[in-house]
VEXLO-32058 format. One line per field, with one value per atom (N, C-alpha, C, CB): residue number from 1; atom name; y, x, z. Coordinates in nm, 2 decimals, padded with zeros to 4 digits, always signed. Glycine has a CB too. Example, Ala and Ser with C-alpha at 12.3 -4.5 7.8 and 13.67 -1.06 7.14 Angstrom:
2
pado = c(1:1:1:1:2:2:2:2)
gumar = c(N:CA:C:CB:N:CA:C:CB)
Y = c(-00.57:-00.45:-00.33:-00.45:-00.22:-00.11:+00.00:-00.06)
X = c(+01.32:+01.23:+01.32:+01.13:+01.28:+01.37:+01.29:+01.41)
Z = c(+00.78:+00.78:+00.78:+00.90:+00.71:+00.71:+00.79:+00.57)
***
This chain:
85
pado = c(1:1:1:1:2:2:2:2:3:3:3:3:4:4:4:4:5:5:5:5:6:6:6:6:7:7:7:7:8:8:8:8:9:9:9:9:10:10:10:10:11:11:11:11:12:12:12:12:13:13:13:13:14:14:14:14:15:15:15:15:16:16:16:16:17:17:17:17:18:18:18:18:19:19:19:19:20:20:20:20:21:21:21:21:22:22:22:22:23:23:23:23:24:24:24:24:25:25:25:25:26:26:26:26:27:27:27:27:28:28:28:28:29:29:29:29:30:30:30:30:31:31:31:31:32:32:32:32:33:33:33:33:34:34:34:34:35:35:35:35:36:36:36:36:37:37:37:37:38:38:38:38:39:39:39:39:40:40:40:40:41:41:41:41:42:42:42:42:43:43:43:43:44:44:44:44:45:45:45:45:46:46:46:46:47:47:47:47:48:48:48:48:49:49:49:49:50:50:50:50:51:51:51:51:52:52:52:52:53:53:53:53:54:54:54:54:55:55:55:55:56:56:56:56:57:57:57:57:58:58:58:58:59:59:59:59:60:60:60:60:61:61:61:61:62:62:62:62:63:63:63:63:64:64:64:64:65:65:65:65:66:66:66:66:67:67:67:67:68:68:68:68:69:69:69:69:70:70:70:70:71:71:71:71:72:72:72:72:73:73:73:73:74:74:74:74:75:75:75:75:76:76:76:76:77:77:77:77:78:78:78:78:79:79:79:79:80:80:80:80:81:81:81:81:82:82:82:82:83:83:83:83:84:84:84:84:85:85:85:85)
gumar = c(N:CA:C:CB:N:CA:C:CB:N:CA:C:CB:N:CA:C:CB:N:CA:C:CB:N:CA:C:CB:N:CA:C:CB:N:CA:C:CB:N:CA:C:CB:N:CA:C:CB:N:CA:C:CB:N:CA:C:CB:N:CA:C:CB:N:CA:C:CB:N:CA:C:CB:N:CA:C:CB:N:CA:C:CB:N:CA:C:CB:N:CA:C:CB:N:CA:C:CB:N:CA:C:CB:N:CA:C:CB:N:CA:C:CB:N:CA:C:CB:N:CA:C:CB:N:CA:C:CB:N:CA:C:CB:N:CA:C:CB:N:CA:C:CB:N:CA:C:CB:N:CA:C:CB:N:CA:C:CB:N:CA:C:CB:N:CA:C:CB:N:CA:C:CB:N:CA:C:CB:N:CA:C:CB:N:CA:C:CB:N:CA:C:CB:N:CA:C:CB:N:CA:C:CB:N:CA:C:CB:N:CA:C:CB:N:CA:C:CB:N:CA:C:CB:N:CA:C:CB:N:CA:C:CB:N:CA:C:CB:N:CA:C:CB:N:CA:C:CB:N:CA:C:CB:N:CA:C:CB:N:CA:C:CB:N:CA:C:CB:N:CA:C:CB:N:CA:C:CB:N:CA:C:CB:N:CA:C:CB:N:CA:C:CB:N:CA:C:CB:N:CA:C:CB:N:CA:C:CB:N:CA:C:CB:N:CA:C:CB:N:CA:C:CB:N:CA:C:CB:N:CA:C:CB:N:CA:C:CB:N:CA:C:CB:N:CA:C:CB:N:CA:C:CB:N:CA:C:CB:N:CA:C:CB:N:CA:C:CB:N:CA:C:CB:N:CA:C:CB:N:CA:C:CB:N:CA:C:CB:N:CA:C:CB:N:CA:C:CB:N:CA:C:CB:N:CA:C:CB:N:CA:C:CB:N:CA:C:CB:N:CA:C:CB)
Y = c(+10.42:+10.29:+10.18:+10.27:+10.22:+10.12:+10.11:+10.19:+10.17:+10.22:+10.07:+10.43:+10.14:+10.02:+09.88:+10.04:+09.91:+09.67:+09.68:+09.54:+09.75:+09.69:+09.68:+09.85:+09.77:+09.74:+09.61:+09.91:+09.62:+09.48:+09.37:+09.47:+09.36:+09.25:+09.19:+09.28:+09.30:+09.24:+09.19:+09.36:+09.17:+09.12:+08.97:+09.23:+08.88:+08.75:+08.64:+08.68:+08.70:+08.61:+08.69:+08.56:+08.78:+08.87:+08.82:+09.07:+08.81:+08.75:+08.85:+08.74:+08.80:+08.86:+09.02:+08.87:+08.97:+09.06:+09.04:+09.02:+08.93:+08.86:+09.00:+08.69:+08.98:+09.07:+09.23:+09.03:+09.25:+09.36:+09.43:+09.35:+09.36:+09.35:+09.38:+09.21:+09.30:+09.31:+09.45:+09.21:+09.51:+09.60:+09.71:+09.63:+09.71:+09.83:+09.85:+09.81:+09.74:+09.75:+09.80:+09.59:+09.73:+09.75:+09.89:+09.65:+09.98:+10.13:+10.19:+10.19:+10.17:+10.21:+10.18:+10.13:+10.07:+10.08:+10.20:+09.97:+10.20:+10.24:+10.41:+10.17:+10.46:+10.60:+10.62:+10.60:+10.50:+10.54:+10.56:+10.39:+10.48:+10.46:+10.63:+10.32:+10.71:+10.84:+10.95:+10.85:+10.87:+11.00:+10.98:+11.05:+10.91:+10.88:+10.88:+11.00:+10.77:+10.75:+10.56:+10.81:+10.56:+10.42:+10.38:+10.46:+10.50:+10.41:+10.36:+10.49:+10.43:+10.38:+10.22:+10.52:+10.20:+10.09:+09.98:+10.12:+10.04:+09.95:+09.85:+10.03:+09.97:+09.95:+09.88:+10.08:+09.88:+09.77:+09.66:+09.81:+09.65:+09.55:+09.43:+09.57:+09.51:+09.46:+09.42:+09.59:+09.45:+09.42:+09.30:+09.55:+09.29:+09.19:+09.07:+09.21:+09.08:+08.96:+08.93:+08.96:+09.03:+08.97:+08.94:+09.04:+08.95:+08.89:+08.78:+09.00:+08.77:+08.67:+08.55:+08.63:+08.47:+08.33:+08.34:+08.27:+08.44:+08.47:+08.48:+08.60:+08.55:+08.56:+08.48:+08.67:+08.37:+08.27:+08.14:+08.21:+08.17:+08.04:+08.12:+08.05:+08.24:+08.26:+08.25:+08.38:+08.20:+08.19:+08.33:+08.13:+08.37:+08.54:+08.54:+08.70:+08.39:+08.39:+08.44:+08.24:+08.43:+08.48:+08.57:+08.43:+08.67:+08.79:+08.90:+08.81:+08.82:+08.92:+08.88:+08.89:+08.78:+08.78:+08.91:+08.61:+08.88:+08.98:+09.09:+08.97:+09.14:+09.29:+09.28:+09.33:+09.24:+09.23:+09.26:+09.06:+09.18:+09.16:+09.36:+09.03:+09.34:+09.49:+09.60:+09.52:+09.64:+09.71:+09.73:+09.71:+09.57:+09.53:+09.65:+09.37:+09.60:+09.67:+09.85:+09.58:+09.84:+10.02:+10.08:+10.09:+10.01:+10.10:+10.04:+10.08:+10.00:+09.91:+10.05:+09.65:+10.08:+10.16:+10.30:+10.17:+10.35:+10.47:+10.53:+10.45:+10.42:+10.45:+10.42:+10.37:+10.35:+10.34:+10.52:+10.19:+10.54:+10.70:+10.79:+10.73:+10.75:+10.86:+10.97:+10.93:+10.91:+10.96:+10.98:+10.93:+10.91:+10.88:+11.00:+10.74:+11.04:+11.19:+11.16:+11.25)
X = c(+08.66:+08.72:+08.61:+08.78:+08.49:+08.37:+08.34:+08.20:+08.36:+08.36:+08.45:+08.50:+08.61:+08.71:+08.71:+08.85:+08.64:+08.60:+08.56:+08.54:+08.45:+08.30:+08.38:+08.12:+08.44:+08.48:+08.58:+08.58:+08.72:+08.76:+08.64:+08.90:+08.56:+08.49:+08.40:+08.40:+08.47:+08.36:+08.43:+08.30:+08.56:+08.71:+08.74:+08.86:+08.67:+08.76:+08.82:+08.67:+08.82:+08.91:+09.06:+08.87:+09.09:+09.23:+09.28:+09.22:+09.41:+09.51:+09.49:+09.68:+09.48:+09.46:+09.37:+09.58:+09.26:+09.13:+09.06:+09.02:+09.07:+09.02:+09.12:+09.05:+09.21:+09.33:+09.28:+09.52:+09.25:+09.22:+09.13:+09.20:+09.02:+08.88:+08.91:+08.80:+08.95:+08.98:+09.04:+09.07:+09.15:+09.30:+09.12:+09.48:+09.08:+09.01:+08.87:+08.96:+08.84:+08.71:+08.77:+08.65:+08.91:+08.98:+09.05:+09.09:+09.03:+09.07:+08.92:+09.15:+08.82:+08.70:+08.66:+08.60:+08.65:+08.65:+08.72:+08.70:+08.83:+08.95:+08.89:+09.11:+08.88:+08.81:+08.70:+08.74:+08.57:+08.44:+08.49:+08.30:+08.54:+08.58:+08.62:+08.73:+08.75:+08.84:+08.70:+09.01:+08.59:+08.48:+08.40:+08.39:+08.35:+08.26:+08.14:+08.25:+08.17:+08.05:+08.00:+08.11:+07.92:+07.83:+07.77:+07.71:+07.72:+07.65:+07.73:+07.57:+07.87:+07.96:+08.01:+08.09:+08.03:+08.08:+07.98:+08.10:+07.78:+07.69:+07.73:+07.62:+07.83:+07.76:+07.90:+07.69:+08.01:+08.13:+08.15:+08.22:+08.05:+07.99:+07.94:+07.95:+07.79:+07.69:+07.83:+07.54:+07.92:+07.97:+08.08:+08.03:+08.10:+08.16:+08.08:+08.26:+07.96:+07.89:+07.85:+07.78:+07.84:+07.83:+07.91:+07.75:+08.03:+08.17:+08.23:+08.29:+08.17:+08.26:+08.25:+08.20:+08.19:+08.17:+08.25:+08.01:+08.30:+08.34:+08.55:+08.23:+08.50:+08.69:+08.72:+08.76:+08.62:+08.66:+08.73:+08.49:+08.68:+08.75:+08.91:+08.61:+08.89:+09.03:+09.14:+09.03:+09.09:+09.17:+09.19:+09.27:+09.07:+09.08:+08.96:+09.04:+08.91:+08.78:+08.82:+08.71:+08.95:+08.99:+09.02:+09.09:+09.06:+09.10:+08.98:+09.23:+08.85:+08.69:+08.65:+08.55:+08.66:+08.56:+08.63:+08.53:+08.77:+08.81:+08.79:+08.94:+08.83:+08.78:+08.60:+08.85:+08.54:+08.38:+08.36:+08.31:+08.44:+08.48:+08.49:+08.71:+08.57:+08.66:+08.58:+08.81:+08.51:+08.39:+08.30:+08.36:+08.21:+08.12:+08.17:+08.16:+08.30:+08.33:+08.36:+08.53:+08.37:+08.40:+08.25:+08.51:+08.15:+08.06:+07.96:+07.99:+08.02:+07.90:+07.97:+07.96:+08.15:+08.19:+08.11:+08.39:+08.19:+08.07:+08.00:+07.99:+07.88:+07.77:+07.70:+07.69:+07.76:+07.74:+07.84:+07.76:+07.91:+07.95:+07.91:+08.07:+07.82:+07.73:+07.81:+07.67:+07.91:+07.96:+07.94:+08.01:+07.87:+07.82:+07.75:+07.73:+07.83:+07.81:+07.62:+07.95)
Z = c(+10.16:+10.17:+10.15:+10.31:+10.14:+10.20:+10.01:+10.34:+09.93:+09.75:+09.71:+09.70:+09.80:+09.72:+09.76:+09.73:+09.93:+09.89:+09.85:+09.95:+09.82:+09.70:+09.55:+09.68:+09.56:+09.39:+09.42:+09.30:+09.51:+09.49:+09.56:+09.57:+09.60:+09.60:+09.44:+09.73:+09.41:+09.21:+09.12:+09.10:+09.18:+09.10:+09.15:+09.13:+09.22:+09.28:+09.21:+09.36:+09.04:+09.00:+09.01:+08.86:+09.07:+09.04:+09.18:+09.02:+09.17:+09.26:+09.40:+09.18:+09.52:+09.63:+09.67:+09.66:+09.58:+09.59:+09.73:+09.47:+09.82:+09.88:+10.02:+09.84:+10.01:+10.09:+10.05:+10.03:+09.96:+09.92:+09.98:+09.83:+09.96:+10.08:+10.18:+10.11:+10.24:+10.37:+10.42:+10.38:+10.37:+10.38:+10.41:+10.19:+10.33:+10.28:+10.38:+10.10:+10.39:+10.53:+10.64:+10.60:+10.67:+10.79:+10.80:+10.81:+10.70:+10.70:+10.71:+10.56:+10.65:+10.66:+10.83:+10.53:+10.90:+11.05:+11.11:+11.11:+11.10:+11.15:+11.12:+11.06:+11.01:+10.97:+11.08:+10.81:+11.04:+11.14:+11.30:+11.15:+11.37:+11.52:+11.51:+11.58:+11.44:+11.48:+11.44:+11.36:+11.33:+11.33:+11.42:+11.21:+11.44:+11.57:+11.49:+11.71:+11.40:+11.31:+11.32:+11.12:+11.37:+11.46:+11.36:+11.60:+11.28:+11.11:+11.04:+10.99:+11.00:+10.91:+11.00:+10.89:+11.11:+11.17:+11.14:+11.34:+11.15:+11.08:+10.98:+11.03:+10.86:+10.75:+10.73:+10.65:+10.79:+10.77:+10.82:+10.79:+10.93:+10.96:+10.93:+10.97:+10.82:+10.74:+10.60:+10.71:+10.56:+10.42:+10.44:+10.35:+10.60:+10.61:+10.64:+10.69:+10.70:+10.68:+10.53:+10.76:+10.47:+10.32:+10.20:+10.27:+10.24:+10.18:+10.26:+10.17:+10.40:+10.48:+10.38:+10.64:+10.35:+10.30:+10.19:+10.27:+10.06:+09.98:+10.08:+09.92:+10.13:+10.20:+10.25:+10.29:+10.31:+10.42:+10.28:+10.56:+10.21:+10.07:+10.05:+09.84:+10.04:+10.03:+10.15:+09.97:+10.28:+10.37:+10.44:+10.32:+10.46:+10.55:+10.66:+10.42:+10.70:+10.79:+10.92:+10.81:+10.97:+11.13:+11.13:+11.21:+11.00:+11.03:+11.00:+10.94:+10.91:+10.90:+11.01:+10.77:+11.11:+11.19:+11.31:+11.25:+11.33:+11.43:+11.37:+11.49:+11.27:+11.22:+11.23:+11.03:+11.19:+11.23:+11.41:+11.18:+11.49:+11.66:+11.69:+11.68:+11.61:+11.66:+11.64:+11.58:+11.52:+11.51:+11.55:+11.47:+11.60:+11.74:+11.84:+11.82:+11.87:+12.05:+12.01:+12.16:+11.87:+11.89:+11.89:+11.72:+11.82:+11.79:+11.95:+11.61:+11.99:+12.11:+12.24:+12.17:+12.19:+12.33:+12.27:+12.37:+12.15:+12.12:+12.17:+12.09:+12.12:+12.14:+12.33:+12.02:+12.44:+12.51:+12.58:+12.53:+12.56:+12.58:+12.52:+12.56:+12.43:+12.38:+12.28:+12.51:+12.23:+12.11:+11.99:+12.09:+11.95:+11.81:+11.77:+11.80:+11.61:+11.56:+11.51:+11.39)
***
């Protein structure tokens, strides 16, 4: 999932690439949290701070920051339970 934002983040002239991004980080979290993978949550993390400024023009800044929010607390519970593969 972390492949297809990157690839829709290289398209922002195509009509709701911006949504696209998004859909696709928010399955890539959603995957790391069920593996118990604390790097993958890193690294979806790290790609939404570096598209935020890019999705926040298209009107998606409240829904990257809570998906960025929500990743925080999964990899912060995790790794405080000592899960992380």
């Amino acid at each position: 999932m972390l492949r297809a934002a990157e690839c829709w983040s290289r398209q922002p002239t195509w009509p709701g690439w911006a949504s696209q991004v998004h859909e696709s980080l928010d399955w890539a979290a959603t995957y790391a949290r069920l593996d118990r993978d604390c790097d993958g949550l890193d690294t979806v993390i790290d790609r939404i701070r570096e598209l935020g400024s890019r999705t926040a023009v298209a009107g998606l800044q409240v829904q990257m920051t809570a998906l960025a929010q929500r990743a925080e607390l999964d990899r912060r519970w995790l790794r405080g339970q000592n899960l992380c593969r």
